[in-house]
N, C-alpha and C positions, 0 to 999 in steps of 0.2 A: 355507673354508666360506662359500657365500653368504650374505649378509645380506638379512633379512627387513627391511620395510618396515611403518614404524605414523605413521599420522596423527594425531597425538592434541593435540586442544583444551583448552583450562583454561577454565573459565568459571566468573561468581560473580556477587553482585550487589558492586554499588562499594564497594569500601572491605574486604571477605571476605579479603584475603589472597592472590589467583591470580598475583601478581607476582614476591610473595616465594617462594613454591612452585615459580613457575618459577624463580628464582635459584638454589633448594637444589635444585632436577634436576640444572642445568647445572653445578654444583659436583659432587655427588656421583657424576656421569659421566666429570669432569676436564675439563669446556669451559673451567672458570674456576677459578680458583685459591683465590678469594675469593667471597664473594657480595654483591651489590649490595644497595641499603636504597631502597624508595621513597622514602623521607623527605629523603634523601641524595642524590635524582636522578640515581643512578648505576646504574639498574637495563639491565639489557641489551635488554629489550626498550620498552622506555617510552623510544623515543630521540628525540621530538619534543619539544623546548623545553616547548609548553605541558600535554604528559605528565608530565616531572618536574617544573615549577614549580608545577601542581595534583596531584602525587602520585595522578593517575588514567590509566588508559588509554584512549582514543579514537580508534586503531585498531587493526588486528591485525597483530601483528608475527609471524616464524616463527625460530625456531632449530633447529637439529639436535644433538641426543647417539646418542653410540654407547652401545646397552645389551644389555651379552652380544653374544646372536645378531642382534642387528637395530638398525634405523636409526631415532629416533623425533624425525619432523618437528614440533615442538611450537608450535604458536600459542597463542599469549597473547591474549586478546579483551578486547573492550571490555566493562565490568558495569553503564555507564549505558543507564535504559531510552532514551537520546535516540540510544543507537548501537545500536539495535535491529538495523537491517538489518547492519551490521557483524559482530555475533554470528547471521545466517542465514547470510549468505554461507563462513563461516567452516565451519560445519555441514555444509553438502553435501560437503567432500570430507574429512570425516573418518573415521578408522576405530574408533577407540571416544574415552573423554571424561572427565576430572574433574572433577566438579561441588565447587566449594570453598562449604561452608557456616560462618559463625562461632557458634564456640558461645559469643557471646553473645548478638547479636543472632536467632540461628538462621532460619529461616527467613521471609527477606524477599521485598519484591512481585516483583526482578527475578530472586531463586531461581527462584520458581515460572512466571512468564514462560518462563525460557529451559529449566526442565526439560521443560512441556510442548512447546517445542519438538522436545528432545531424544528425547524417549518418539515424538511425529508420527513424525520419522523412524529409531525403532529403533536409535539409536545406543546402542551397548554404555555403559556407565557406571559407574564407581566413585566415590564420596564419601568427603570427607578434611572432617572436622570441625576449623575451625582453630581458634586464639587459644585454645585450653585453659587455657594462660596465665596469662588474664587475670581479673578479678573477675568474676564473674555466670556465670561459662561453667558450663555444662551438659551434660554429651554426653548422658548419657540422654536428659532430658527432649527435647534436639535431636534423639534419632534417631525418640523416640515424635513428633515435631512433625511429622516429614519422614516417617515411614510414614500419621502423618493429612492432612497437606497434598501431601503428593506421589504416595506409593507404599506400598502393605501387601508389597511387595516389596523392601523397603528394608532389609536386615540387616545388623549391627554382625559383625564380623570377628574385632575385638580389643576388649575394654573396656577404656577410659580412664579413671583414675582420679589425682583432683590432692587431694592433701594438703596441707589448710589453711593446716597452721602452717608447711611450709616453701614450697607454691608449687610442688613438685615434682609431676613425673607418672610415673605408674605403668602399665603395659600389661600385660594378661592377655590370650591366645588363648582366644574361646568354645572348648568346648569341644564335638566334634564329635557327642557325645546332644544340645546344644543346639542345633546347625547343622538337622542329620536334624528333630526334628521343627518347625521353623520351616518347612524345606524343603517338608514335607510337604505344609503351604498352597499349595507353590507349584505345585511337577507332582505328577502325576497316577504316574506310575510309582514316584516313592519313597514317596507317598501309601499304593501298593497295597503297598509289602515295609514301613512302616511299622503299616499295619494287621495285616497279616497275621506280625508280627514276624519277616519271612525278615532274614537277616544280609545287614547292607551293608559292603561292603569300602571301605573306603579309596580304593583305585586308581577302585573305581566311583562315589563318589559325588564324586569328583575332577573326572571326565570327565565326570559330568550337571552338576556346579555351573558345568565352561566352559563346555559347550554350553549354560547357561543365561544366564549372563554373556555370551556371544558375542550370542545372537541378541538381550540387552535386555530379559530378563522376571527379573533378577535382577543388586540393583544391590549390591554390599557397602558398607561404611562403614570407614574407620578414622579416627584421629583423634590430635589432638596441636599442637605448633606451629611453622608455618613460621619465625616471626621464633626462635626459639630450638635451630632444625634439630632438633626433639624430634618422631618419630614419622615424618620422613621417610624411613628405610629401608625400614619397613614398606608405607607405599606404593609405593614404587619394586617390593617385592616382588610386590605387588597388580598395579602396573602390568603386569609380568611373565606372571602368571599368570591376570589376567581379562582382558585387552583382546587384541582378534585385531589382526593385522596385514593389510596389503593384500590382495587376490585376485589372483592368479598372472596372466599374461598371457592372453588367452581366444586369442587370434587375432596376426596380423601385422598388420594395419591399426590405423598410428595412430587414437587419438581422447584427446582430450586436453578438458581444462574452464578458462576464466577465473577462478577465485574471486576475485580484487584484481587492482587497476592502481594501480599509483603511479607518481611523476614525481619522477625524484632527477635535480638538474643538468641538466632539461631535457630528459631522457632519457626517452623513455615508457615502463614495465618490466612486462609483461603475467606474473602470478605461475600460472603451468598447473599442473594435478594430470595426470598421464598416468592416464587412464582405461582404454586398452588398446594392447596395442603399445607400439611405443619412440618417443622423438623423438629425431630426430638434425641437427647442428648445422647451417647452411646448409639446411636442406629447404623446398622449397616449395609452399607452399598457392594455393588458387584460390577465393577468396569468392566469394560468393553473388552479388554483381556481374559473374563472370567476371574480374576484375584476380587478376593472380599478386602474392603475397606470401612473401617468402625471410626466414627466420630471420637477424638479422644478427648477433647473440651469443645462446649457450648457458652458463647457466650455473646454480650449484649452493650451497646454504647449508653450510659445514662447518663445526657451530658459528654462531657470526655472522660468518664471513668466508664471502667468496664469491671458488669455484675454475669456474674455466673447464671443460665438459664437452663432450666428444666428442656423449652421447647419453643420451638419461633411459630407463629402466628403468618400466613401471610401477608405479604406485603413488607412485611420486617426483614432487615437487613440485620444478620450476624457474621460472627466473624470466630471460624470453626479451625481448628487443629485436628491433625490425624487423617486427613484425606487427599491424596496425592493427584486429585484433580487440576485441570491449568486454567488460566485466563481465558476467559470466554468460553466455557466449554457449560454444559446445562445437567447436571448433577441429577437422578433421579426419572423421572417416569419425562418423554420426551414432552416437549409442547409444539405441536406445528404453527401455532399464529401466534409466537414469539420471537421477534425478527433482531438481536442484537446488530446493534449500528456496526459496518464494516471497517476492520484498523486498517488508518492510514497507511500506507506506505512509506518506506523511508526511504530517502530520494541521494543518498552519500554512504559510503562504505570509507571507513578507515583501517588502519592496522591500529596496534598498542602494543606498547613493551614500555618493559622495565631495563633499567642501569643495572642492576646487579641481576644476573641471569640465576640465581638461585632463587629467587621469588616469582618466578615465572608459576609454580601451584598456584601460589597464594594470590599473584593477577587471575588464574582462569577463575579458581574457585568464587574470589569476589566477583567477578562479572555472570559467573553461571548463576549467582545469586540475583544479581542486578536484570540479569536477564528473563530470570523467573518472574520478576514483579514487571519487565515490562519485556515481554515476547516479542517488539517490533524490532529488540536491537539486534537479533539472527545470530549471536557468538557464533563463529566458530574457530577453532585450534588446532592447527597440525601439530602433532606431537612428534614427529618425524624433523620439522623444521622448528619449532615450537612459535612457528607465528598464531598471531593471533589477532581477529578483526571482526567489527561489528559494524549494523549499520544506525546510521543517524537521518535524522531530519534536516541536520542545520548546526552551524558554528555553534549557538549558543547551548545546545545540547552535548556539544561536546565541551564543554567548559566543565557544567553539570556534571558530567558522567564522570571528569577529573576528579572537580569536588568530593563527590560522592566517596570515590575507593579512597582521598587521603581522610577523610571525616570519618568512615565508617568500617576504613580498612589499614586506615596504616599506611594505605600504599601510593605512591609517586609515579605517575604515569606517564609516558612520552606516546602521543597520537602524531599520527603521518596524515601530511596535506590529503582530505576528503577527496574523494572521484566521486564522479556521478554514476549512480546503480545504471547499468546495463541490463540487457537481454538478448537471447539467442536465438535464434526460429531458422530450422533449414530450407537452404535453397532450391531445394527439389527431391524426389524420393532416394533413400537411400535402404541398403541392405547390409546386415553383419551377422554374422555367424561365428559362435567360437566354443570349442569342446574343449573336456579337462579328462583327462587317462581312459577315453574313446566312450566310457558309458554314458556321461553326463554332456550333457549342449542344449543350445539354447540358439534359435535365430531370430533378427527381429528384423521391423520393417518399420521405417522413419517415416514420415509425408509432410509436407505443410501445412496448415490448417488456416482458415482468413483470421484477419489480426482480432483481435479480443477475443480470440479460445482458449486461451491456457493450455493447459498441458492433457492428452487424454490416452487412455490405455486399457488395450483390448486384448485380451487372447484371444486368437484364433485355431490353435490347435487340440488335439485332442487329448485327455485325461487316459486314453488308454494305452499312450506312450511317452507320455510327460504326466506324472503323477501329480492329483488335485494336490496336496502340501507342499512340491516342489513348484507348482503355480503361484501358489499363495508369495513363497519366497520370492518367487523372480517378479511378481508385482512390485512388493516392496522395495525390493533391491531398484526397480527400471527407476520409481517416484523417488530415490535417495539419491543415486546416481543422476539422475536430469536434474538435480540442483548449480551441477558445474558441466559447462558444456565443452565446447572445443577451445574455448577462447575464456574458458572459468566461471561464466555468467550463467544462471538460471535457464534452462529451456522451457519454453513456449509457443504456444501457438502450432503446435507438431502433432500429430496421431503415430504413436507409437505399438503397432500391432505384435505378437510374438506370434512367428508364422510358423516354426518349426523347431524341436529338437527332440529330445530323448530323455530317459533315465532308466537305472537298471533298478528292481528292486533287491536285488543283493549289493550290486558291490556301487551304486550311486550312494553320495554323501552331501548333505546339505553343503560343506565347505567346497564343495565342485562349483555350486552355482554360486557361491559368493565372489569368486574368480572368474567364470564365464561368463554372467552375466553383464559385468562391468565392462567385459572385453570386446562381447559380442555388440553391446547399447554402442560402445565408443566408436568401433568400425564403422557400425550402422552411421553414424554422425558422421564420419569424416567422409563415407559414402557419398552421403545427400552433399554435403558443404556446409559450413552455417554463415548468416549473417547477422549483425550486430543491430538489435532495436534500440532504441533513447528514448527516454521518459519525455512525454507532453504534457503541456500542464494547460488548461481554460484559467483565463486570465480575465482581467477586466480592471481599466486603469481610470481612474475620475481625475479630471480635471479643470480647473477653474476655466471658464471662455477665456479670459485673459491669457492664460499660457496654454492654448488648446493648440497653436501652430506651432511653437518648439517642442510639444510634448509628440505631437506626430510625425515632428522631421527627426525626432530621435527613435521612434518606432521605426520609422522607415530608414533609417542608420543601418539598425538591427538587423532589418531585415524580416520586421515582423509583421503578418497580417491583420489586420480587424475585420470582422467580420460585417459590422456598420458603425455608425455615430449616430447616440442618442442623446440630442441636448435635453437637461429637464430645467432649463432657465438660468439654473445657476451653476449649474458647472457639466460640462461632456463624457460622456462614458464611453468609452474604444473595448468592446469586450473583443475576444479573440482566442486561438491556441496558437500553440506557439514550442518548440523542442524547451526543457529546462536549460539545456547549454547556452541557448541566446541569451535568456534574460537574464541570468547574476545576477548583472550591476544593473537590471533595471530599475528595480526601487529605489536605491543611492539616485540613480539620474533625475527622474520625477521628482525626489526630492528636491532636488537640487533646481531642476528648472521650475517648480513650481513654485520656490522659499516655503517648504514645508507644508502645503495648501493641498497638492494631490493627493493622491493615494493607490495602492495596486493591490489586491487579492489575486491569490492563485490556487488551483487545488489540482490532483494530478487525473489526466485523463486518458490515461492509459499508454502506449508504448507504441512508436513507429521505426519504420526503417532507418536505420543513421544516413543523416544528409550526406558525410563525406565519406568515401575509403580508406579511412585513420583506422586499425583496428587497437584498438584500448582492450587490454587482457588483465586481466587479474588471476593474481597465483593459487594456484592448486590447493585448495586443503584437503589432505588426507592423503593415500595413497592415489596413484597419478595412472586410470590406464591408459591416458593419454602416450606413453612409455611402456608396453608390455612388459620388458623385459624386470626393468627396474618395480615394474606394479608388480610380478608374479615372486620377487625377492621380500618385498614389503608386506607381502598377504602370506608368508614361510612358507613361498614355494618357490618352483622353479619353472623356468620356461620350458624345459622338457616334457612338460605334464598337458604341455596345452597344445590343441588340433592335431595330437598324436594321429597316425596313420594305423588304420584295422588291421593286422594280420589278416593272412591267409589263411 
């Protein structure tokens, strides 16, 4: 019998339990004998040193079990909000999802984060209520928390019930009058044989509860604990019967997705979901460059060992050698209705250096590594200064990112106090122009753009005095150069038109416009003016009634606004935006006035004008045309060569 294929993710916020859960899968399938203990750093997927020595995960690992009919590629994710993008990327190529919530803590900031992820893109979903266990647990009140904070599509499956005096739990199947009219909120057709009291069969209301668990408008719950393998059959069943597996092959043209890159032994390891069609071993691609590129190993997770494969099957995830493809990028024939989830943003920029400045290679090299497996940290490196700096999410990622280079490089790193990522967008039109030994120039023309445009770029002149190849160049050059603007930040939100210049076909040289173009973009900018944008973030803070009026006289401290106040009986929600600079220490505070009872999510929502007239610069990487003179000595020229005057 062929075997079905299922993608399925575990995800929670840190500390929930998704490790242990993944350990009692891989036991209860026969991958493992025993099962691993966070605690114990023996867990199978946590195999990075600084995973099991902080008993947390921060990246995504994959294993495989065989269950019944089908094959379930299981990723374990990271539950810190600082490995945000690490739980997107993971997201795109999954087929349904277990959401692990604890019934003690119940529902936390990074719950709610990554459920709204999971609802954006429709992924099928089940909940497993863990730590029953333990003291304070709840399942009730956690599932009423999670139908107010998350979902009124949230139903319990089985009730979970622990007895005081021994610690024990207990499991009852709602019963299926109690299914039916819970159901009935949800569609519209058991809605109608509910009112109208027509009889629902069994078999039918079997088949509307997948199709409603498939398409993500009905999530079940069960509940129990992983650390004591109590209640995981029950899911395994769940798993079974509410999550779909892969879609069939459409076509014969491969198309396949990046979701992760890692580097084991120096090896570069591109991790493919087949999207459609097969991949098969030795095959070769042709980027986007025109360079061929040949798969140079195929291979396959069994379990956490890895078998050599002939060819992937859709829907199967392998993990390929020999193709210089990056994270996120979709390998093979295009797919237009395959929508990979968007990487976070990182919201902090640091420097890094070394004590002894002769390992400064051996810092870039390790981080161009680290940065290949995860593209949000932006390296980059003056080699002129030999600074060097990347950006992060958040304190605990840079802890991480220490660990990492002395675990896996040897190397001891010193990080400088985080700044908050900025942006630049000019204050009005601007104009630059600048030529290089009178045949080669280049003019451009800056504008504003309203906020949420990003960055856009048109030529306006003709090919029959600016040569189509020397176009091509100065595109690329404007999109590398508008990485550092006048003040070193990113530009945005600007239209950037090239309205005029020249080239000779004898004596113009591609190296003309590597020098002109940076000269003429810079002018153009100091032209217009720029000003400095700062990250916003939607926020949304819960609080118990009890501490609802210190929690708002400290928003209004801040100087924050909410948008309304929504009681849902038991505790008040202040949703809001708000710049990232105000809030820091807002979660420390909610903590603190609520005695650990509130809660705050945030996520970023794009970029406004700086409240104040402070201008926060960040330094130069690379050659600077902010400095003509000094830029035309760095590029092995000279300033002689540039806006030269035509003879007579």
């Amino acid at each position: 019998m062929e075997k079905k294929v299922m993608t399925l993710g575990v995800f929670a916020h840190a500390n929930a339990g998704k490790t242990t859960i993944t350990e009692q899968l891989l036991y209860h399938t026969n991958v493992k004998k025993k099962t691993g203990r966070v605690d114990h750093g023996d867990t199978t997927t946590d195999n990075l040193k600084v995973e099991q020595d902080r008993g947390i995960t921060v990246r995504s690992s994959m294993v495989t079990m065989p269950l019944d009919d089908r094959i379930i590629q299981l990723i374990d994710t990271p539950g810190h909000v600082d490995f945000s993008a690490e739980v997107e990327r993971a997201i795109s190529v999954l087929d349904g999802a277990i959401l692990v919530v604890s019934g003690v803590e119940r529902v936390e900031p990074q719950t709610q984060v990554i459920w709204k992820i999971l609802q954006e893109r429709k992924v099928p979903t089940i909940i497993f209520v863990n730590k029953m266990d333990r003291m304070g647990a709840d399942y009730d009140k956690t599932i009423r928390e999670m139908q107010t904070k998350l979902n009124i599509n949230i139903l319990p499956i089985v009730n979970v019930k622990k007895n005081i005096q021994t610690n024990e739990l207990s499991y009852e199947d709602v019963k299926i009058e109690n299914i039916i009219e819970e159901l009935a909120n949800v569609d519209d057709h058991i809605l109608e044989k509910y009112i109208n009291e027509d009889k629902i069969s069994r078999d039918w209301l079997y088949d509307k509860v997948k199709e409603l668990s498939y398409s993500g408008n009905l999530h079940f719950v069960y509940g129990g604990s992983a650390l004591n393998d109590d209640g995981m059959l029950r899911l395994i069943d769940g798993i079974k019967e509410f999550l779909p597996t892969a879609s069939k092959k459409k076509t014969d043209e491969f198309s396949g997705y990046v979701y992760t890159v890692k580097r084991d032994n120096g090896v570069r390891e591109l991790y493919v979901k087949v999207l459609d069609g097969e991949l098969e071993n030795r095959k070769e691609f042709v980027d986007l460059e025109g360079n061929k590129q040949r798969i140079r190993t195929l291979t396959y997770l069994d379990g956490d060992k890895r078998v050599r494969k002939d060819k992937l099957e859709t829907g199967e995830i392998g993990i390929v050698t020999g193709l210089d493809y990056k994270c996120g990028q979709v390998i093979g024939a295009p797919q237009p209705d395959f929508k990979s989830t968007s990487f976070v943003n990182p919201l902090f920029h640091v420097t890094v250096s070394v004590e002894d400045k002769a390992k400064i290679p051996e810092l870039v090299n390790a981080l161009e590594a680290l940065n290949d497996e995860d593209p949000d940290l932006h390296l980059q490196f003056d080699k002129f200064t030999n600074e060097i700096s990347i950006d992060l999410m958040g304190p605990l990622q840079t802890e991480i990112i220490d660990n990492l280079l002395n675990e896996r490089f040897g190397i001891k790193a010193d990080f400088s106090k985080p700044i908050i990522i900025h942006k630049e967008t000019p204050i009005s039109i601007g104009k630059g122009m600048a030529t290089f030994d009178r045949v080669s120039g280049v003019e451009f023309e800056i504008k504003p753009l309203p906020r949420g445009s990003g960055l856009k770029y048109e030529s306006h002149f003709s090919t029959d005095y600016l040569f189509t190849k020397y176009q091509k160049q100065i595109e690329r050059l404007v999109y590398m150069y508008a990485q550092q603007g006048l003040y070193g930040w990113q530009i945005t939100d600007a239209q950037i038109n090239l309205i005029g210049g020249k080239s000779d076909s004898v004596c113009s040289d591609p190296s003309h416009f590597n020098i002109a173009v940076p000269l003429a973009l810079m002018r153009s900018i100091k032209d217009a003016g720029m000003q400095l944008l700062e990250p916003l973030m939607d926020y949304e803070v819960s609080t118990p009634n009890d501490s609802f009026r210190k929690v708002l006289a400290a928003l209004s401290n801040l100087g924050l606004k909410y948008e309304q106040i929504n009681d849902n009986g038991e505790n008040t929600i202040l949703p809001g935006t708000a710049p990232l600079s105000e809030m820091l220490e807002l979660p420390t505070t909610i903590t603190r006035l609520t005695g650990g009872h509130g809660s705050m999510i945030k996520k970023p929502a794009g970029y406004e004008l700086k409240g104040t007239n402070e201008i926060l610069e960040k330094r130069y990487i690379g050659p600077d045309p902010r400095n003509e003179e000094m830029f035309a000595m760095e590029m092995n020229s000279s300033i002689d060569h540039i806006d030269r005057v035509k003879r007579r």
